[in-house]
N, CA, C and O atoms as a GROMACS GRO file, in nm:
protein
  216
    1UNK      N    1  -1.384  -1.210   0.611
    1UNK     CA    2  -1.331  -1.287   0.721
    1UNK      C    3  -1.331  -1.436   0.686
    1UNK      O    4  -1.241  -1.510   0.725
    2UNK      N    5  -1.420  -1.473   0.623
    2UNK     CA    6  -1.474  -1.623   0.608
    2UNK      C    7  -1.306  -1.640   0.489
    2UNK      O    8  -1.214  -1.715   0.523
    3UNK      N    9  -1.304  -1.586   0.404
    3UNK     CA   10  -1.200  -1.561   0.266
    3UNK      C   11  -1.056  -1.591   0.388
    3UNK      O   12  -0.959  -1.641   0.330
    4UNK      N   13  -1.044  -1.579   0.471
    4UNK     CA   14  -0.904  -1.570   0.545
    4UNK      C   15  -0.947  -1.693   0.606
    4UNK      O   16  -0.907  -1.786   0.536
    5UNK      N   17  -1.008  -1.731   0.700
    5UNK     CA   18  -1.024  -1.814   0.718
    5UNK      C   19  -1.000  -1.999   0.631
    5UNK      O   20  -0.928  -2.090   0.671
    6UNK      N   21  -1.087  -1.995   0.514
    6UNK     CA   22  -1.040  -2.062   0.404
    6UNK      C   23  -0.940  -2.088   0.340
    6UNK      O   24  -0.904  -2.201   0.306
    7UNK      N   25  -0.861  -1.937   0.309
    7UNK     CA   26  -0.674  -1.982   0.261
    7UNK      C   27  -0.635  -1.954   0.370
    7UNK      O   28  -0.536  -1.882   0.364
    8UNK      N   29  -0.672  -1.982   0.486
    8UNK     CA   30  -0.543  -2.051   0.588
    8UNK      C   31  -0.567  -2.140   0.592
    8UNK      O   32  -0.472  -2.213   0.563
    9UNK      N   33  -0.706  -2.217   0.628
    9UNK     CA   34  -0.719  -2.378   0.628
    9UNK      C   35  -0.663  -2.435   0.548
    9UNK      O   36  -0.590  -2.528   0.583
   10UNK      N   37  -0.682  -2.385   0.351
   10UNK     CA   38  -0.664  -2.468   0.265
   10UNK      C   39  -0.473  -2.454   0.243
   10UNK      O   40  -0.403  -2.528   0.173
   11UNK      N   41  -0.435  -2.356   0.312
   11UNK     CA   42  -0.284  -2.335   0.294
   11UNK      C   43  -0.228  -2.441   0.383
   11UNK      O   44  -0.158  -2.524   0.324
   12UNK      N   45  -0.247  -2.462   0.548
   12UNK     CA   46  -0.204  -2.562   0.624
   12UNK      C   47  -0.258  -2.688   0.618
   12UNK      O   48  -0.246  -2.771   0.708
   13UNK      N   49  -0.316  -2.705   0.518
   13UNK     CA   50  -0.338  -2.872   0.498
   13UNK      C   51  -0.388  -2.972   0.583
   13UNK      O   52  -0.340  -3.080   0.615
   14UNK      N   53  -0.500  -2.913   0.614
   14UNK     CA   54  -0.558  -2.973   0.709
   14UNK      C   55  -0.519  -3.002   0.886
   14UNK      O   56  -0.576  -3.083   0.960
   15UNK      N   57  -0.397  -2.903   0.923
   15UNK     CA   58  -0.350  -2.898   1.036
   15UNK      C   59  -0.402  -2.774   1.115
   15UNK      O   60  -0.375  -2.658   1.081
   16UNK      N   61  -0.485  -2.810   1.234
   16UNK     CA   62  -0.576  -2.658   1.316
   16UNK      C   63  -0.460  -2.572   1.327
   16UNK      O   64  -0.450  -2.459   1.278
   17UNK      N   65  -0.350  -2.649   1.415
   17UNK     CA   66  -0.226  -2.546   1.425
   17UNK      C   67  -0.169  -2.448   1.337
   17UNK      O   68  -0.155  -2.328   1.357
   18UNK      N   69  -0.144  -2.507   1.253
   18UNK     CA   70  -0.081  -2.502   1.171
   18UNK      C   71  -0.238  -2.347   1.098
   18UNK      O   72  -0.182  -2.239   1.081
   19UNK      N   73  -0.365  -2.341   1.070
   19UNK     CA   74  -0.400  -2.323   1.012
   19UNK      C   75  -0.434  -2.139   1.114
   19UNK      O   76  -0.454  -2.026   1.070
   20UNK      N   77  -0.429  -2.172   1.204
   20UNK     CA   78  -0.444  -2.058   1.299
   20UNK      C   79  -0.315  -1.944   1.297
   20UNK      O   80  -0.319  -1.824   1.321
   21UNK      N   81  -0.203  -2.029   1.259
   21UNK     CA   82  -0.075  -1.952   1.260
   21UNK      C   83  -0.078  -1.856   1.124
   21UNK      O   84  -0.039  -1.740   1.133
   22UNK      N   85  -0.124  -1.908   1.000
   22UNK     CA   86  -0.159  -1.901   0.915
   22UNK      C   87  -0.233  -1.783   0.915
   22UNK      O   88  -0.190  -1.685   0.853
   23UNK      N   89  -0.349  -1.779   0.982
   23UNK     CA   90  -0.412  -1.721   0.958
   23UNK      C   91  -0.392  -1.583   1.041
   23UNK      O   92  -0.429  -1.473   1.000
   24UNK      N   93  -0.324  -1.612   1.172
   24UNK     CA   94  -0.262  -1.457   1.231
   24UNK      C   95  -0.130  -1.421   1.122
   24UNK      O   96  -0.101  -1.308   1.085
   25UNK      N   97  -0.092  -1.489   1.102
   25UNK     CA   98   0.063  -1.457   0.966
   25UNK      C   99  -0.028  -1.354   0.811
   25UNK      O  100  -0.005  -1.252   0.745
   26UNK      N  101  -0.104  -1.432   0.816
   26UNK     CA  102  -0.184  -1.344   0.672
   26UNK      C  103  -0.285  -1.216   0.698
   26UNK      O  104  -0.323  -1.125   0.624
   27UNK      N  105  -0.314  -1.252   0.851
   27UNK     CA  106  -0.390  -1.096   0.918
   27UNK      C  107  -0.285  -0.997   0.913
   27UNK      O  108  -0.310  -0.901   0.839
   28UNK      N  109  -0.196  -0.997   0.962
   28UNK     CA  110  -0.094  -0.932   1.010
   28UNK      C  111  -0.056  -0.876   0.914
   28UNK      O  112  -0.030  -0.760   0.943
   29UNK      N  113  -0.029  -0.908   0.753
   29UNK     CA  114   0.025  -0.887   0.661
   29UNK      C  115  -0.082  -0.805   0.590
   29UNK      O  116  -0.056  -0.718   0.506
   30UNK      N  117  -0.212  -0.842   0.633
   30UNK     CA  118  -0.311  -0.766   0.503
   30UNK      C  119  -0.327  -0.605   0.621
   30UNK      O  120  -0.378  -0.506   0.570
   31UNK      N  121  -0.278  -0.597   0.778
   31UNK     CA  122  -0.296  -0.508   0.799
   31UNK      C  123  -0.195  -0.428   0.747
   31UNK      O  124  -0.217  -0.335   0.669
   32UNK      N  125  -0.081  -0.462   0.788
   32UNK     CA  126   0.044  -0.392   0.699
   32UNK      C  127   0.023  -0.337   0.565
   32UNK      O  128   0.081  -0.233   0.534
   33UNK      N  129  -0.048  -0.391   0.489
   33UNK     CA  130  -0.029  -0.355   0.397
   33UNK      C  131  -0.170  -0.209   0.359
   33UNK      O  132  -0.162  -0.116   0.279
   34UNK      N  133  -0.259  -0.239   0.435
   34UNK     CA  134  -0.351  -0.138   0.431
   34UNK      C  135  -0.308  -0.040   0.519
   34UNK      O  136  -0.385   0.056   0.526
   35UNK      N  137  -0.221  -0.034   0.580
   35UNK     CA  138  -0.173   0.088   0.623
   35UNK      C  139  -0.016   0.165   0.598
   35UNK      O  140   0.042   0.265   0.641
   36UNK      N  141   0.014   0.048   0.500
   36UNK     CA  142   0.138   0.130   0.400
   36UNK      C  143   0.015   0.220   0.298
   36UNK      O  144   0.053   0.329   0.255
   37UNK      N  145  -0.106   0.180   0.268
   37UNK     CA  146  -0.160   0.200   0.125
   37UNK      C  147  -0.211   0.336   0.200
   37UNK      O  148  -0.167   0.442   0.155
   38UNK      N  149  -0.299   0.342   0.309
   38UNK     CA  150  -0.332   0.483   0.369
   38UNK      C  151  -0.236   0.569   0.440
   38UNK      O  152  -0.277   0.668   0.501
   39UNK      N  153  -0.072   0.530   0.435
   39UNK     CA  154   0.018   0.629   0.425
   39UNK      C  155   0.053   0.704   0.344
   39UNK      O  156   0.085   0.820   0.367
   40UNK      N  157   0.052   0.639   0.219
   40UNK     CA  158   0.123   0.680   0.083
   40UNK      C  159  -0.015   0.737   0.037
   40UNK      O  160   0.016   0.801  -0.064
   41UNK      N  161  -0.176   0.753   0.057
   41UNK     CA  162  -0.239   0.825   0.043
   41UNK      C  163  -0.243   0.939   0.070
   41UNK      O  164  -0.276   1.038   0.006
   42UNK      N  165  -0.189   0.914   0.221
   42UNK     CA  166  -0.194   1.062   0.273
   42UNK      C  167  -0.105   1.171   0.250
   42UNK      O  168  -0.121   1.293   0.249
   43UNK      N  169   0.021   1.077   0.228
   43UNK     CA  170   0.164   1.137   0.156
   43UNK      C  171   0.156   1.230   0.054
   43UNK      O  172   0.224   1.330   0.035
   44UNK      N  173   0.012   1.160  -0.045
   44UNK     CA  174   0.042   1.224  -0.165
   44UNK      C  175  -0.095   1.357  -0.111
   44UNK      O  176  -0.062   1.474  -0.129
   45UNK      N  177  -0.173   1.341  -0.078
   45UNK     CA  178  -0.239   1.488  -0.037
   45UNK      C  179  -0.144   1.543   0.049
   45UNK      O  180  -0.106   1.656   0.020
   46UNK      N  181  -0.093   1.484   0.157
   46UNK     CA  182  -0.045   1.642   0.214
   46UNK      C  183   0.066   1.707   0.104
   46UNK      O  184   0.086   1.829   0.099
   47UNK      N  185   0.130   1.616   0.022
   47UNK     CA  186   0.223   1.704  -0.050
   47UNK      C  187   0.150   1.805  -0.166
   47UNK      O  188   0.161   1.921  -0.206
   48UNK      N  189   0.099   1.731  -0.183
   48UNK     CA  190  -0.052   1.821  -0.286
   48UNK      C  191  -0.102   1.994  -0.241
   48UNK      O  192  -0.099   2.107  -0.291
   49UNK      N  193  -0.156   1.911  -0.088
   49UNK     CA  194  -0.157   2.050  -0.038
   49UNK      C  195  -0.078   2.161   0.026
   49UNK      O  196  -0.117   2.277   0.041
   50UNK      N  197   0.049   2.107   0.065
   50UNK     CA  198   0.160   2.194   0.107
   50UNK      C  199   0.170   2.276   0.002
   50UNK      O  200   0.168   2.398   0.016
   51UNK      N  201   0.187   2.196  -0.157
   51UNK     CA  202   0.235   2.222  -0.282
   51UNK      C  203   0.143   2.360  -0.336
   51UNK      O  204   0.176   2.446  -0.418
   52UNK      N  205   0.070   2.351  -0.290
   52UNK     CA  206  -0.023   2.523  -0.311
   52UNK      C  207   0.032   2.592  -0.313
   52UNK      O  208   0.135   2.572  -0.250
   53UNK      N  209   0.022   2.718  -0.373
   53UNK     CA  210   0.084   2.898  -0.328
   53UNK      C  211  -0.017   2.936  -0.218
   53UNK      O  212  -0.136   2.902  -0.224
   54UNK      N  213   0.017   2.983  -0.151
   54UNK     CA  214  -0.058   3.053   0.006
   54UNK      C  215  -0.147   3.163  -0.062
   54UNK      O  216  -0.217   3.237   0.007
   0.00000   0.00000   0.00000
């Protein structure tokens, strides 16, 4: 948390505004992206396991 905090401050340049927007803009994105990564996890087991013979 502290790590997000920091590259948003140090990204908006010393502006609070500016550093808060930042920092919901880069939340937003690291959730996206952890839940493309536990889709395409799951993608590949269920095809795994469909992929069985019964």
């Amino acid at each position: 948390m502290n790590a997000l905090v920091d590259l948003a401050t140090a990204i908006s340049a010393g502006s609070p505004d500016r550093a808060i927007k930042h920092g919901i803009t880069i939340g937003v994105i690291m959730v996206v992206l952890l839940q493309t990564m536990g889709t395409i996890a799951v993608s590949i087991w269920w095809a795994r396991r469909l992929g069985r013979p019964a």
